[in-house]
N, C-alpha and C positions, 0 to 999 in steps of 0.2 A: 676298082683302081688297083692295079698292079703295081707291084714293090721291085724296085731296080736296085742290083746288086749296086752300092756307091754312093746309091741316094738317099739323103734321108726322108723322113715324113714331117712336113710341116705341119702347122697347128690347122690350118683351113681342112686337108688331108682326113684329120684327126676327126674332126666336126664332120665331114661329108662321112666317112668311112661306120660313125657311129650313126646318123642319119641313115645312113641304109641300111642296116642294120637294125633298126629299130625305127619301122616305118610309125609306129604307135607317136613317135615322137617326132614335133615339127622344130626344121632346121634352127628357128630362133632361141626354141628352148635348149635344143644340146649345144646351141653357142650359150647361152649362160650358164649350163651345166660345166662345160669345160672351162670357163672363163674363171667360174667360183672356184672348182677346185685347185686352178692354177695360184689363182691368187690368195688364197688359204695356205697353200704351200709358202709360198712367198711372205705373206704376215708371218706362219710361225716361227721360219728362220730368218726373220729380221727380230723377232722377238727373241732369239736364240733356242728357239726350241728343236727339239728332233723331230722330225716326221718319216711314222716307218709304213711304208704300204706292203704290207705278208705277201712276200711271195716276189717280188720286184726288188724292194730294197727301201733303201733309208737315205733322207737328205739329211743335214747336220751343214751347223756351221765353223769353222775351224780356224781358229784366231792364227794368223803369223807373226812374232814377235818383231820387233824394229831389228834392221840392222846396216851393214856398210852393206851398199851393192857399187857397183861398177859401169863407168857409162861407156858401151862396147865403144861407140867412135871416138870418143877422148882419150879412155882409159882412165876418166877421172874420175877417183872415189864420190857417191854419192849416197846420202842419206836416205834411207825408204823404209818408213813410218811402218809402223803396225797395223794389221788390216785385216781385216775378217775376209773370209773366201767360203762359195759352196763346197761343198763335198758331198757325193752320192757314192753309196758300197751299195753294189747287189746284192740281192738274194739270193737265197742258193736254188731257189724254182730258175730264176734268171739265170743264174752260171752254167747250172745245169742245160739247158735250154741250148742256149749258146756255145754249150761243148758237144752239142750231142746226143746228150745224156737222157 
């Protein structure tokens, strides 16, 4: 499977790409492999935990406080509540990677 400069890699991408790569393993088990990991990620930041994979980087979750926002076609102040958001920083393998380096 060839990587096009623009495109990204979807999750099915992800499962076929490790499948071939590891013919020892049949397609149904690296879709639960990747299914768990994914979703592990996903519980520990709904738990608010960090998750850091060496070398890639670290998910966290990142509270936004409440405040006045603005509703562009009105221009009428409005109220938006406090919310929790992802956040991923890379690793510095990853920065690196991706500079060059």
């Amino acid at each position: 499977m060839e990587y096009l400069e623009g495109v990204g890699m979807i999750r099915s991408e992800l499962i076929q790409k490790i499948a071939d790569e590891n013919p020892h393993l049949n397609q149904r088990d690296v879709e639960l492999i990747v299914a768990t990991v994914f979703e592990e990620i996903v519980e520990a930041m709904a738990r608010g935990d960090r998750v850091e994979l060496r070398g890639f980087g670290a998910f966290s979750v990142k509270k936004r406080e409440a405040r006045q926002g603005r509703n562009p076609r009105t221009g009428e102040s409005v109220a938006v509540e406090e919310k929790h958001v992802p956040f991923f920083k890379t690793g510095k393998l990853l920065r690196d990677r991706l500079n060059g380096e």
